[in-house]
DRENTOR-115759 format. One record per residue (C-alpha): residue in one letter; x, z, y. Coordinates in steps of 0.5 Angstrom, whole numbers, plus 500, padded with zeros to 3 digits. Example, Ala and Ser with C-alpha at 12.3 -4.5 7.8 and 13.67 -1.06 7.14 Angstrom:
<rolos>
<rolo code="A" x="525" z="516" y="491"/>
<rolo code="S" x="527" z="514" y="498"/>
</rolos>
This chain:
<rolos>
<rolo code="X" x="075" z="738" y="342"/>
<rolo code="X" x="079" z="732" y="340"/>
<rolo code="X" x="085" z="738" y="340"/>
<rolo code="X" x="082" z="742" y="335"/>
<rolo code="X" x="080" z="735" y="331"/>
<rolo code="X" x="087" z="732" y="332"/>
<rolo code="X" x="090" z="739" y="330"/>
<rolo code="X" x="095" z="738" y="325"/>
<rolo code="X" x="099" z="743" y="320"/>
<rolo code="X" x="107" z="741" y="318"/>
<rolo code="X" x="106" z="747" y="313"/>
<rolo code="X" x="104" z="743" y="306"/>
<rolo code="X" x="100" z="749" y="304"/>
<rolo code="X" x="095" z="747" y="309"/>
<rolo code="X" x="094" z="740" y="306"/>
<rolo code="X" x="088" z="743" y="301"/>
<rolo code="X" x="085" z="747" y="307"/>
<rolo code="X" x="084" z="740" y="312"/>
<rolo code="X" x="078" z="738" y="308"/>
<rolo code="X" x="074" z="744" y="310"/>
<rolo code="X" x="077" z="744" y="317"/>
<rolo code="X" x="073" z="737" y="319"/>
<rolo code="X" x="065" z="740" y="317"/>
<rolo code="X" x="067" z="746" y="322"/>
<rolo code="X" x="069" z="742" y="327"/>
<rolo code="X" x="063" z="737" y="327"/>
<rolo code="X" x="057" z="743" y="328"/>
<rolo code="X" x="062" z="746" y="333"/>
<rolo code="X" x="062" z="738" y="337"/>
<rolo code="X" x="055" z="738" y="335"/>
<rolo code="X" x="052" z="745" y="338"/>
<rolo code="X" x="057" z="743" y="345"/>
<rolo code="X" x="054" z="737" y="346"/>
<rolo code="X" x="062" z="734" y="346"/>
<rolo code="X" x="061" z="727" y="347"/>
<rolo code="X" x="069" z="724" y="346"/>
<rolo code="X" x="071" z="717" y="349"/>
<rolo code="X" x="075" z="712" y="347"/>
<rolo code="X" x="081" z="710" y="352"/>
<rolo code="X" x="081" z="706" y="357"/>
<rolo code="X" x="085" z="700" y="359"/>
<rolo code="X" x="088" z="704" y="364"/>
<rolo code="X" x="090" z="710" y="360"/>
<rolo code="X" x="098" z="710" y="358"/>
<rolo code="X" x="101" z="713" y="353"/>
<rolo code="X" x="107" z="717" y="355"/>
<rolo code="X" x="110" z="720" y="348"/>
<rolo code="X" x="106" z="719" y="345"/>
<rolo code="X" x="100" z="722" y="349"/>
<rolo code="X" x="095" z="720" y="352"/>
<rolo code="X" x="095" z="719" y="361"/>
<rolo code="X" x="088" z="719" y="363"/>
<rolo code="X" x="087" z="717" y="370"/>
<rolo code="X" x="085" z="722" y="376"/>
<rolo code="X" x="078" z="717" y="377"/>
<rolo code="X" x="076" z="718" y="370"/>
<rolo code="X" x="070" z="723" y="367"/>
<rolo code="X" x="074" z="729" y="364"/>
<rolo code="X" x="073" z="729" y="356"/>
<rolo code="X" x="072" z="736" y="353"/>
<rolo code="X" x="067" z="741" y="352"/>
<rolo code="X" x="062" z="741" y="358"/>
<rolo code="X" x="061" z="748" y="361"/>
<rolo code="X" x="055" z="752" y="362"/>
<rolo code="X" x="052" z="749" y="368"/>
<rolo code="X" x="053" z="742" y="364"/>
<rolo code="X" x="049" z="744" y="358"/>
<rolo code="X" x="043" z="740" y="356"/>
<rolo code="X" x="037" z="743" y="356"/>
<rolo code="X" x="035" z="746" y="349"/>
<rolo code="X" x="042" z="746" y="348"/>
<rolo code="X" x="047" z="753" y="345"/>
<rolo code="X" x="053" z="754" y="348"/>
<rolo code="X" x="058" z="756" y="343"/>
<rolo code="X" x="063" z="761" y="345"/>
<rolo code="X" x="070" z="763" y="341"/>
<rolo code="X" x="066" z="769" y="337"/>
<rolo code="X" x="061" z="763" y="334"/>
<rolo code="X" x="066" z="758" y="333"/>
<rolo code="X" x="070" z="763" y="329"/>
<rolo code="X" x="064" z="766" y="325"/>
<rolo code="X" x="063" z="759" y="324"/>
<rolo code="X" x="069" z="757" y="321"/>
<rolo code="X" x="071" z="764" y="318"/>
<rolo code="X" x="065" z="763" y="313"/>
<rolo code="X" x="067" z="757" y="311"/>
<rolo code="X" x="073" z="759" y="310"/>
<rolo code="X" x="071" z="764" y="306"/>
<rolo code="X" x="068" z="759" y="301"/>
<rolo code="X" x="071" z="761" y="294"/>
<rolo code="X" x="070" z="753" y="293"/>
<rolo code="X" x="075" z="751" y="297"/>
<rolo code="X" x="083" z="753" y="296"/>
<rolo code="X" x="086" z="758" y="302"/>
<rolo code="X" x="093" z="758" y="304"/>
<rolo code="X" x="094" z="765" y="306"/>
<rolo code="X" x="095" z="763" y="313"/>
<rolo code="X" x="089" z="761" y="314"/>
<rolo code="X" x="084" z="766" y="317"/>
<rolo code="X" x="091" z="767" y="322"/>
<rolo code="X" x="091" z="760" y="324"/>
<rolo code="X" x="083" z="760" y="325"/>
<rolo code="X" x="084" z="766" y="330"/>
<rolo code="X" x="090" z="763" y="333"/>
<rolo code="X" x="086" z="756" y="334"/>
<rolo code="X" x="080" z="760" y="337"/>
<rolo code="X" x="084" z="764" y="342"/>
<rolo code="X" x="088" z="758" y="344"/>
<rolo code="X" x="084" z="752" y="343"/>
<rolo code="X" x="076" z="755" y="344"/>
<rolo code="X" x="071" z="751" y="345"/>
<rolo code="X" x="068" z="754" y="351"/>
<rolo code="X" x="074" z="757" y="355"/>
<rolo code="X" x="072" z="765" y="355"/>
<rolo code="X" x="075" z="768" y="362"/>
<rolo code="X" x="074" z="775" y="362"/>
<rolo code="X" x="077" z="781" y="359"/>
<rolo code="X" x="077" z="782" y="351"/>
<rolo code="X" x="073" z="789" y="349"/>
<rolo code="X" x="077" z="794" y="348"/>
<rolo code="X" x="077" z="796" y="341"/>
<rolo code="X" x="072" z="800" y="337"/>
<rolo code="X" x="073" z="808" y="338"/>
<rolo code="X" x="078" z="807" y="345"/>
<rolo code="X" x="079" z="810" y="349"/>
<rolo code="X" x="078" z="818" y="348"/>
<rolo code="X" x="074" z="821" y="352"/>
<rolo code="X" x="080" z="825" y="353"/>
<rolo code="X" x="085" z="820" y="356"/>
<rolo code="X" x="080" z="817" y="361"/>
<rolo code="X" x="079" z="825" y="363"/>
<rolo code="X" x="087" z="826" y="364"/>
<rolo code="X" x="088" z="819" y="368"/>
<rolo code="X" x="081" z="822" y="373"/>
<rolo code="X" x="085" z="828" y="373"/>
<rolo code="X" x="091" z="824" y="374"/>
<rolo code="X" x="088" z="819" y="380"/>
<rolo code="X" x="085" z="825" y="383"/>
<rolo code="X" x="091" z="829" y="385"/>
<rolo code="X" x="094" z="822" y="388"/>
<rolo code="X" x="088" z="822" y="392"/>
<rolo code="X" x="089" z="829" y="394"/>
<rolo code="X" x="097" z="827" y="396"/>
<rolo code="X" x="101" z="831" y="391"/>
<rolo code="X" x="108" z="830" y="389"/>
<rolo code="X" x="108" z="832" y="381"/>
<rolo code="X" x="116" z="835" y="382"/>
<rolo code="X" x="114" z="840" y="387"/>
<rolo code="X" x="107" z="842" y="384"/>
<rolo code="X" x="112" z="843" y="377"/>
<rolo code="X" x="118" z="846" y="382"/>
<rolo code="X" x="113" z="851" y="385"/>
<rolo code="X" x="110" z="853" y="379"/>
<rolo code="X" x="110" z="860" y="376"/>
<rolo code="X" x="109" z="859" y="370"/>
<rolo code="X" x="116" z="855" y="370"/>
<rolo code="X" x="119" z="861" y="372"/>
<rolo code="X" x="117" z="866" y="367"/>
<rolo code="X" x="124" z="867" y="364"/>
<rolo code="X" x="121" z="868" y="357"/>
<rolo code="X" x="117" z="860" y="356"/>
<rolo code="X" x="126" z="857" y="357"/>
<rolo code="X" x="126" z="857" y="349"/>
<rolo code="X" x="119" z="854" y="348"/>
<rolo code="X" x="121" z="849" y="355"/>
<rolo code="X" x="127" z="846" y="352"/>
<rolo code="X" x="122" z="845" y="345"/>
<rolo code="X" x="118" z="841" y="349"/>
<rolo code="X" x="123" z="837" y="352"/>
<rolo code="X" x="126" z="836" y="346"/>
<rolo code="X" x="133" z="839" y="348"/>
<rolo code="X" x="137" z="843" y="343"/>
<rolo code="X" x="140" z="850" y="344"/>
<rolo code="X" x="147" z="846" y="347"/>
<rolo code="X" x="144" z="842" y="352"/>
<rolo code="X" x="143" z="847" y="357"/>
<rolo code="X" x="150" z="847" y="358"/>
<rolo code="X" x="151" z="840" y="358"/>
<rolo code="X" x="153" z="836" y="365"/>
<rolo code="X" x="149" z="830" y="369"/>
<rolo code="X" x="155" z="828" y="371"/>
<rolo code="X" x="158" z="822" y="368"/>
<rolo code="X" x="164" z="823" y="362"/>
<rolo code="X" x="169" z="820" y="367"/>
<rolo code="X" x="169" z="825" y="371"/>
<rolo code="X" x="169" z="831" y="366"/>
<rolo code="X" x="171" z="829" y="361"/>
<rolo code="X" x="180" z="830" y="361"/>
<rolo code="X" x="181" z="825" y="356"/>
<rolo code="X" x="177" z="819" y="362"/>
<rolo code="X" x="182" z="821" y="367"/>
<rolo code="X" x="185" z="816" y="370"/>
<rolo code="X" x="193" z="816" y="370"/>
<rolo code="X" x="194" z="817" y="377"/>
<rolo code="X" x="190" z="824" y="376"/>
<rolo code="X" x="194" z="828" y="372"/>
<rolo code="X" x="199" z="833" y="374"/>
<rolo code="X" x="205" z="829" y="374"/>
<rolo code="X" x="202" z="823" y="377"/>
<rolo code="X" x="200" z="827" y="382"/>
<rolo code="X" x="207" z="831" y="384"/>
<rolo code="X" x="211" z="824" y="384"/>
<rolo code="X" x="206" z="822" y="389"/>
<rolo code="X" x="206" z="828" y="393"/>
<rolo code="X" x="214" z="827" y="393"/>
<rolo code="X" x="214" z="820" y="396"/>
<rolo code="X" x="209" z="821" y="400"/>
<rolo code="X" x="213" z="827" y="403"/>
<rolo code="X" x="219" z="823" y="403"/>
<rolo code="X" x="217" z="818" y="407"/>
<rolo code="X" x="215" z="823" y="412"/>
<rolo code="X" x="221" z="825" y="412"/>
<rolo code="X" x="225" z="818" y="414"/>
<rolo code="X" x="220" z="817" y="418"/>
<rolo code="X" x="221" z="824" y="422"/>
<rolo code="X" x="228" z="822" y="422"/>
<rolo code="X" x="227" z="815" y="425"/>
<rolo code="X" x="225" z="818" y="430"/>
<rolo code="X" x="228" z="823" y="431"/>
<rolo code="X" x="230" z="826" y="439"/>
<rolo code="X" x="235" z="831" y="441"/>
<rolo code="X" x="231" z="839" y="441"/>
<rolo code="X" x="233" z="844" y="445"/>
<rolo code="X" x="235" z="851" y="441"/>
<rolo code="X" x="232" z="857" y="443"/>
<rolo code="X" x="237" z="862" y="445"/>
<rolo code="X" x="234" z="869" y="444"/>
<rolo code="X" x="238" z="874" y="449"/>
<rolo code="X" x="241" z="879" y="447"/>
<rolo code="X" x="242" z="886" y="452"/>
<rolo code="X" x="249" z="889" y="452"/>
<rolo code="X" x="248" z="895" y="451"/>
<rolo code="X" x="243" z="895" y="445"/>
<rolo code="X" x="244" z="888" y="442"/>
<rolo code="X" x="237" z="889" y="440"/>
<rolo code="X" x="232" z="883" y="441"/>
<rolo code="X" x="226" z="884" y="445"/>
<rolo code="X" x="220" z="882" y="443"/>
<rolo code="X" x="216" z="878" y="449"/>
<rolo code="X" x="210" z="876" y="444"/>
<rolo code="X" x="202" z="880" y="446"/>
<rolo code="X" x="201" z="882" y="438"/>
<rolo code="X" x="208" z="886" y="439"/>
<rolo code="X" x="206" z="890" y="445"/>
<rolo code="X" x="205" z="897" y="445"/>
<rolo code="X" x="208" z="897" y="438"/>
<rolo code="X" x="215" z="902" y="436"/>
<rolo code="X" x="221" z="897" y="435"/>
<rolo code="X" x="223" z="895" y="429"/>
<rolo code="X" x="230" z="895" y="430"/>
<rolo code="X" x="229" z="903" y="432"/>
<rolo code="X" x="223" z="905" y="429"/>
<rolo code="X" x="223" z="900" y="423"/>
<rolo code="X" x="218" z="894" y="420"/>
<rolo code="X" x="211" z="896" y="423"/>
<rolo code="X" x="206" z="897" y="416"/>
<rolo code="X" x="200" z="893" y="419"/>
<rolo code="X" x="198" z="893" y="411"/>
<rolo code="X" x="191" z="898" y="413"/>
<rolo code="X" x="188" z="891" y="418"/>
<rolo code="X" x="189" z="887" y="410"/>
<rolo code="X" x="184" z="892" y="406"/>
<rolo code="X" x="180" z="888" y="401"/>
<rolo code="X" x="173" z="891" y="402"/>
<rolo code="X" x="169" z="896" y="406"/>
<rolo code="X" x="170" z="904" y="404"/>
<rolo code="X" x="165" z="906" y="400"/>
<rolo code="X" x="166" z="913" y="398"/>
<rolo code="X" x="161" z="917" y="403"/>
<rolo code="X" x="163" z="924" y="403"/>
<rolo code="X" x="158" z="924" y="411"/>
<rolo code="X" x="152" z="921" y="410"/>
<rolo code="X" x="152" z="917" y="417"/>
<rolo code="X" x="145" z="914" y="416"/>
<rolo code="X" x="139" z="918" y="413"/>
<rolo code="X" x="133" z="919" y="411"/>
<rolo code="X" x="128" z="925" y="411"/>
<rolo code="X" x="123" z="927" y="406"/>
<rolo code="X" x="119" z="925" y="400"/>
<rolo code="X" x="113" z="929" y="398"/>
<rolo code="X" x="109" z="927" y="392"/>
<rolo code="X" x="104" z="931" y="387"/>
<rolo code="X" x="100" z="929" y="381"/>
<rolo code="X" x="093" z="929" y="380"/>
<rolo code="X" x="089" z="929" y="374"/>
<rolo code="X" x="089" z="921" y="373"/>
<rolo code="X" x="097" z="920" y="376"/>
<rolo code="X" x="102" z="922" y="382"/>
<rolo code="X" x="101" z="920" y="390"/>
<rolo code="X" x="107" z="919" y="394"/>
<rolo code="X" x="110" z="919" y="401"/>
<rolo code="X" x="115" z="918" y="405"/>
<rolo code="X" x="116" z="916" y="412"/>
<rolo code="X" x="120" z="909" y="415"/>
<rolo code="X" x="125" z="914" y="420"/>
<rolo code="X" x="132" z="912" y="418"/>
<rolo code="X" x="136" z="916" y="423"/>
<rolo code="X" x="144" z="916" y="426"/>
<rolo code="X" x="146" z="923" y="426"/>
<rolo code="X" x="140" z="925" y="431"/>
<rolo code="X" x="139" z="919" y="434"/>
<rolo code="X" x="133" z="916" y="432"/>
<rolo code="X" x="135" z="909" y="430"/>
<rolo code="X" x="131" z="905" y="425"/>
<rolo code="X" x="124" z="905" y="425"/>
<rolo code="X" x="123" z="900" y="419"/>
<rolo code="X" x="126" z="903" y="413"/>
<rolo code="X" x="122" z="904" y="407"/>
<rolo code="X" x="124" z="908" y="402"/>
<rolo code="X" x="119" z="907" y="397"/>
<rolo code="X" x="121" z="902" y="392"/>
<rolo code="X" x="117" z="900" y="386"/>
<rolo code="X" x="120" z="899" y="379"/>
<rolo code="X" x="115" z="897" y="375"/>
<rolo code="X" x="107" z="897" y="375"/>
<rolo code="X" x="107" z="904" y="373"/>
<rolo code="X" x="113" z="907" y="376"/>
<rolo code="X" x="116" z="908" y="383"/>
<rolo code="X" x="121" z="912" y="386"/>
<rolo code="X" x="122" z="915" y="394"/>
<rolo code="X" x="129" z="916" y="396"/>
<rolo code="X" x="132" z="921" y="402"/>
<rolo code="X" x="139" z="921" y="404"/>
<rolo code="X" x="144" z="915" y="405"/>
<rolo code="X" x="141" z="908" y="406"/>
<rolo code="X" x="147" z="905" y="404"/>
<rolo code="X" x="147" z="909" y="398"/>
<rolo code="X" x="140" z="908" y="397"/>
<rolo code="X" x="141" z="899" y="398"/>
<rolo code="X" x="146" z="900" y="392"/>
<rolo code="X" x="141" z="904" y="388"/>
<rolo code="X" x="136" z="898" y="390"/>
<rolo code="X" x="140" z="893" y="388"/>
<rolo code="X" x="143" z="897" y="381"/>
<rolo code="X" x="134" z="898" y="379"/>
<rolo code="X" x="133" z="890" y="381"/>
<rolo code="X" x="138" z="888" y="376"/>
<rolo code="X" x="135" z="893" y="371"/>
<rolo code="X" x="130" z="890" y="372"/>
<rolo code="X" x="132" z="884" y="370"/>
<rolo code="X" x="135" z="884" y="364"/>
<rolo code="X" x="129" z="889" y="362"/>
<rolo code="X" x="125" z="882" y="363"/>
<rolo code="X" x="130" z="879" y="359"/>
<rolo code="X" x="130" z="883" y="352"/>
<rolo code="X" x="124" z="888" y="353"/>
<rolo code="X" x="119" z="883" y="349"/>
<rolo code="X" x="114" z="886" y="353"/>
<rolo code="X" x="116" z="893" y="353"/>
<rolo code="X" x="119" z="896" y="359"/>
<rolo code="X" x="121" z="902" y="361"/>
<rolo code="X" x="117" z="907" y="364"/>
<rolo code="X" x="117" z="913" y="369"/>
<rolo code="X" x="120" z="918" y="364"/>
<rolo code="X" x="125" z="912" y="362"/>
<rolo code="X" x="127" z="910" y="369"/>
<rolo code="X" x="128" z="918" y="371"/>
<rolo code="X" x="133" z="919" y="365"/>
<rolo code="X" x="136" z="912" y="367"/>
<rolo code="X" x="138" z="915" y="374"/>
<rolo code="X" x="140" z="922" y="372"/>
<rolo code="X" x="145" z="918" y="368"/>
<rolo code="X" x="148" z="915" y="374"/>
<rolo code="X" x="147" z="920" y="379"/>
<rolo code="X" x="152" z="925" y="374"/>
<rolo code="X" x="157" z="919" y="373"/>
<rolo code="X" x="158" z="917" y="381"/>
<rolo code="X" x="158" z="925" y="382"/>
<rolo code="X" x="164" z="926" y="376"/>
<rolo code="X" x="167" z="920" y="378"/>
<rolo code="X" x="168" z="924" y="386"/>
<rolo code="X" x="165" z="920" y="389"/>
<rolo code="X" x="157" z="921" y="389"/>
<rolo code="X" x="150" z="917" y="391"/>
<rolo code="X" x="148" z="921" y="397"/>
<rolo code="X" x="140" z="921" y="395"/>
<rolo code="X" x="136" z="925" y="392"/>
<rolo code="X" x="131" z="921" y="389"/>
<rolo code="X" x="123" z="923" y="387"/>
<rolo code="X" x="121" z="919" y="381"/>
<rolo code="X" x="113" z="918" y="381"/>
<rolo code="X" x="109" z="914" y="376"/>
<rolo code="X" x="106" z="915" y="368"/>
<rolo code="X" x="110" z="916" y="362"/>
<rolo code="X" x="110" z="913" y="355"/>
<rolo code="X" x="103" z="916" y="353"/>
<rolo code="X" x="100" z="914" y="360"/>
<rolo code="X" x="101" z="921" y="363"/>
<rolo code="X" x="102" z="923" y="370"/>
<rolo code="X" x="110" z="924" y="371"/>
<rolo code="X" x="113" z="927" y="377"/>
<rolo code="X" x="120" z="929" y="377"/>
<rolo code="X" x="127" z="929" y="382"/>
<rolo code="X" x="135" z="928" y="381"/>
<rolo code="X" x="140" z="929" y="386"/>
<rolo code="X" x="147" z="928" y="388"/>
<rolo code="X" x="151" z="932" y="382"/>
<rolo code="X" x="145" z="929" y="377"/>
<rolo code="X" x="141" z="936" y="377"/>
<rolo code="X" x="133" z="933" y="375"/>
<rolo code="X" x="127" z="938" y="376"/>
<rolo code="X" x="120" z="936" y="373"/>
<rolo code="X" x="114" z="940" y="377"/>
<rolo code="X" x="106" z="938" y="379"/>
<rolo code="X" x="109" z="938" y="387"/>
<rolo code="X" x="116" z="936" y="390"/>
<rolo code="X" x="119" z="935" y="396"/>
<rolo code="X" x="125" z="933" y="398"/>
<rolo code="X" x="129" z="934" y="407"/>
<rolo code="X" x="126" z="938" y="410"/>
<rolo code="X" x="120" z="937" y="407"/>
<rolo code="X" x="122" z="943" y="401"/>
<rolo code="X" x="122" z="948" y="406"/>
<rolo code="X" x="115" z="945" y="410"/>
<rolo code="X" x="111" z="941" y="405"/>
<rolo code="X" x="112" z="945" y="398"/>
<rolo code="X" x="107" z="950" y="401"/>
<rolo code="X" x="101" z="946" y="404"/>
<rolo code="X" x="101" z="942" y="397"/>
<rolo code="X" x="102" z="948" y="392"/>
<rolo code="X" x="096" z="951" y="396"/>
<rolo code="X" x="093" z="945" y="392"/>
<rolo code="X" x="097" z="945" y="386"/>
<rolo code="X" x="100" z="952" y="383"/>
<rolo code="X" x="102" z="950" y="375"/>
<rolo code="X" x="100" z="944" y="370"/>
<rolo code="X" x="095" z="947" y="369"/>
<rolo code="X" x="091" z="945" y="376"/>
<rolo code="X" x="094" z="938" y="375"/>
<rolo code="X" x="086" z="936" y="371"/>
<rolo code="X" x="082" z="939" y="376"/>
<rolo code="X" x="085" z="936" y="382"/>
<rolo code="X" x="083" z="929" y="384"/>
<rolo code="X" x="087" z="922" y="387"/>
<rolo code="X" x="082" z="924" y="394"/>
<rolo code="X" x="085" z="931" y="394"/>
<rolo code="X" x="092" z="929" y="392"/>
<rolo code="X" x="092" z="924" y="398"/>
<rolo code="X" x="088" z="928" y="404"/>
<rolo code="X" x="094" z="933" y="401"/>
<rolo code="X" x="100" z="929" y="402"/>
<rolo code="X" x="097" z="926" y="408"/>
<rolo code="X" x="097" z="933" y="411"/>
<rolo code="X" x="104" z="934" y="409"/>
<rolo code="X" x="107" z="928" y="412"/>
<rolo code="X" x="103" z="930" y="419"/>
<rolo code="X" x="106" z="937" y="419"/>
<rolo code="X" x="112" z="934" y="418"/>
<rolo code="X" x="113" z="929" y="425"/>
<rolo code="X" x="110" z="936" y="427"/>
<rolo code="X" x="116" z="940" y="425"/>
<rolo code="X" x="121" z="935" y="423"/>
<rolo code="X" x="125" z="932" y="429"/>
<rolo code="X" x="128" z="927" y="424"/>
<rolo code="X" x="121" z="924" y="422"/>
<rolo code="X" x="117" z="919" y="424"/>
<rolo code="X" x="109" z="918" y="425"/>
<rolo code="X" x="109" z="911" y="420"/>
<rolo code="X" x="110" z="913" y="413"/>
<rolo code="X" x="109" z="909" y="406"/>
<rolo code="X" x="104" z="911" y="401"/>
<rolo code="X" x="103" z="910" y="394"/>
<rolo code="X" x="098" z="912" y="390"/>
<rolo code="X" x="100" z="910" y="381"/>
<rolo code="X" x="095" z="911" y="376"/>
<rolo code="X" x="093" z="907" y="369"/>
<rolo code="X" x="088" z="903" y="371"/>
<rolo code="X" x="090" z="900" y="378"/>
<rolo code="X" x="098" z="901" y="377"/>
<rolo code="X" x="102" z="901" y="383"/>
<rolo code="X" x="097" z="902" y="390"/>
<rolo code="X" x="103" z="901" y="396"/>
<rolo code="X" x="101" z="901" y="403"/>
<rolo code="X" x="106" z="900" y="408"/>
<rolo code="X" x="107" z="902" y="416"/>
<rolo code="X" x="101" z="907" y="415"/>
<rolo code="X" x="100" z="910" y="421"/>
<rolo code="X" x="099" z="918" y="422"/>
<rolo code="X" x="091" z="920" y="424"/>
<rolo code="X" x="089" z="926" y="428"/>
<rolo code="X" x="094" z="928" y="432"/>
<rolo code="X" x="093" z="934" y="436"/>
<rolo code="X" x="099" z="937" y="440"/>
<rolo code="X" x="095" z="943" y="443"/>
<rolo code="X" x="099" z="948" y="439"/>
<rolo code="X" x="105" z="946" y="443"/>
<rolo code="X" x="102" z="950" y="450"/>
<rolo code="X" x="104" z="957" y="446"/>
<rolo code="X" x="110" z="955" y="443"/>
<rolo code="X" x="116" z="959" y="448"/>
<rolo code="X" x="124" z="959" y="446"/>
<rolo code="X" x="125" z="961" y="439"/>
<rolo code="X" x="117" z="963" y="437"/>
<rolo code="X" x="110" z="964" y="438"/>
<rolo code="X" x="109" z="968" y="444"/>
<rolo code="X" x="104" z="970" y="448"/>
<rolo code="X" x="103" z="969" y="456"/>
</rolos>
């Protein structure tokens, strides 16, 4: 307390202020029980401050251990009451310095050191920001790193939220072409002298120049080869392995090695080396179900067993491809880039069955007018624009043709029966059910490995309607098998023993 009673202004606006000061400081002395004391003969003064011994009682406030009984401790907050009601006495001339001097006297000089932490402020935190930092906290316990989680999120992917993301980063439009990399790698006008053209040249040429000296330095004497020449044909012979087998030059002209530089593979198909057989669909009264099985066969060799021809577009368009693999491949890539750039400026509309089978019709016409046609034919299955059942297929030349049943292979000659059986015309579509069109096509597929040598016992099915979209099974395996039927096949046809 004899801080606060020897504390002193050098502003002069406080010198009507220091009469009102001493009353507050003696009822503080008063309710601590302070008792001061005067300097000892050992005491010295260094600079005017006061040396006390180390032996010496302390002189200060006693702590709350030491008060008397019947005594109150007075903390900051009673001081600073205390003084802060005669400050606000109108009586007494104020500088407008006080109230902070009086608050920067309690958190310096208190009369009973106060060591814990001040309360946060009335209304802090939100209830909010204490669950954000429990949310935060328990996601480092579980040891997850927050680039990864962010890396891996799928929304951050969605190619529609990069205007709203770079919003919320705060970047403009230009900034996503902007570098990281510093100016002065960049930047032409940050070059460095040495690494322009010309520096570069001259460089180059001294550093060629003193390969020079230095091959010449140490230069020894070479033998010349000596190419024999025959008397009688004055021609030279090649000895080197590339040139046996090959017509001499001298007799025959330059050999023309320019068919092993070709840029590319040869991709107009005129014999398809790799196929595949057939694709059956029909439409129900709530959609279309179709099959194909996963045989991609190398002439008549049964090569491939895991080809799948069955290729959704969309959720509610798919289509089944039969005839080349390769060409099917690139219609696959062609369809996944369109479906992209669909994602990218459909705003939520995108194309539906019919949409897509004009698309490829297109396509198919423009290869066959170009002499150099996609060997397929393709079966698109899935709901139109009204919600509808589509069914319709597109060939080589762009020919497309639209029916309640189709088939593509061999499958035209041995599926398109069974399944009209089920359905004759448009008009038996509404009373045909998904149960039936799949038991339908189920069948086909297993007359199909019956009669057809390029086909397999595992197909693909996929059934489209409105309410569940795209339903694709893979590698489904025939059922039912029976092959007694065989016993009373001999040579060309059925006969009796």
């Amino acid at each position: 307390m004899s801080g606060l009673v020897g504390y002193g202004s050098s502003d002069e606006e406080d010198e009507g202020v220091q009469s009102a000061l001493p009353a507050a400081v003696k009822t503080v002395a008063h309710s601590s029980a302070i008792s001061p004391r005067p300097l000892s003969p050992t005491d010295t003064i260094v600079n005017g401050a006061s040396q006390v011994n180390a032996n010496d009682p302390l002189v200060g406030p006693k702590g709350p251990d030491e008060a008397p009984i019947g005594a109150q401790s007075v903390g900051p907050e009673t001081a600073f009451s205390s003084a802060a009601s005669e400050l606000e006495n109108p009586s007494v001339p104020q500088s407008p310095y006080t109230a902070n001097r009086a608050l920067i006297r309690n958190m310096t000089l208190p009369p009973v050191p106060n060591l814990d932490i001040p309360p946060s402020p009335p209304g802090s935190p939100i209830p909010e920001m204490d669950n954000k930092f429990a949310h935060f906290l328990a996601l480092k316990q579980q040891g997850i790193h927050f680039n990864e989680k962010l890396a891996r999120s799928s929304a951050l992917k969605n190619p529609g939220l990069f205007q709203k993301l770079m919003g919320f980063a705060g970047m403009e439009e230009s900034d996503q072409y902007a570098s990281t990399l510093p100016k002065e790698l960049w930047d032409p006008a940050g070059f460095p002298a040495w690494a322009y053209i010309e520096e570069l040249e001259k460089s180059q040429q001294e550093m060629q120049k003193k390969m020079e000296e230095e091959k010449a330095r140490v230069q020894r004497d070479t033998i010349d080869f000596v190419v024999f020449f025959s008397s009688s044909t004055n021609a030279v012979m090649n000895h080197l392995p590339q040139a046996w087998g090959r017509p001499r030059d001298d007799i025959y002209g330059a050999y023309d090695s320019s068919y092993l530089h070709n840029s590319g593979p040869k991709t107009h198909t005129q014999s398809p080396a790799v196929t595949g057989t057939s694709v059956v669909a029909v439409k129900f009264k709530d959609g279309v179900v179709i099959a194909a099985d996963n045989l991609a066969s190398y002439g008549s060799l049964a090569r491939f067993t895991d080809v799948k021809r069955l290729r959704p577009f969309n959720s509610t368009t798919i289509i089944g491809v039969g005839g080349d693999v390769s060409d099917m491949q690139y219609l696959d890539r062609l369809l996944n880039s369109l479906d992209i750039e669909e994602n990218y400026s459909s705003l939520g509309h995108g194309l539906n069955a019919k949409n897509l089978h004009t698309y490829l019709q297109k396509v198919m016409y423009k290869r066959r007018s170009d002499v150099n046609p996609l060997w397929n034919q393709i079966l698109v299955a899935g709901l139109d624009g009204d919600g509808e059942p589509f069914l319709s297929s597109v060939d080589l030349l762009g020919t497309t043709f639209s029916a309640p049943t189709l088939a593509t292979g061999f499958g035209a000659n041995l599926a398109q029966p069974l399944l009209r059986r089920l359905v004759e015309d448009e008009a038996g579509v509404a009373t045909v059910t998904q149960e039936q069109a799949v038991a339908a096509v189920k069948e086909c597929m297993k007359v199909l490995f019956y009669r057809d040598a390029r086909s397999l016992d595992t197909y693909s099915i996929a059934v489209v309607t409105k309410e569940g979209g795209v339903n694709l099974r893979e590698d489904v395996q025939l059922e039912g098998q029976s092959w007694a039927f065989a016993e009373s096949i001999k040579g060309y046809g059925t006969q009796v023993a």
